[in-house]
C-alpha angles and dihedrals in degrees: 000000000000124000090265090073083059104041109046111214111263111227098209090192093056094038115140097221106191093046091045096061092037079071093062100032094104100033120130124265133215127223122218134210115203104223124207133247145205091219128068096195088061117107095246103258127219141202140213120190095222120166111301099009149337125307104218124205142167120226101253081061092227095139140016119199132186118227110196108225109140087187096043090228098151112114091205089252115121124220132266113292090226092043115135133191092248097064 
């Protein structure tokens, strides 16, 4: 089976719109917190506390990325750049 068997094509032009969005009225929502950053020509970055970790994107959306963090313990900071494994 492939993923179409899965995900039936939507026909847009058939789309029954109101009932459409009723499907996602009570989805859940994430809340993003905009992080800093050292560098003005860096797209602004974002980042989401999900289950297990953070979901990280920039604000032209053109990636999404998991950080694994169960405790959710990162402070958003990134390490030294000359930091090493050995200190």
């Amino acid at each position: 089976m492939n993923f179409k068997d899965y995900l039936p094509a939507i026909d847009m032009e058939n789309i029954d719109w109101k009932r459409f969005y009723k499907m996602f009225k009570g989805a859940p929502k994430l809340e993003w917190q905009k992080m800093k950053s050292g560098h003005r020509k860096v797209a602004d970055m974002y980042r989401s506390p999900v289950v297990g970790g953070w979901l990280i994107t920039n604000s032209d959306n053109s990636s999404l990325v998991f950080i694994p963090d169960p405790e959710h313990c990162w402070n958003g900071a990134s390490f030294p750049v000359n930091a090493t494994d050995e200190e």
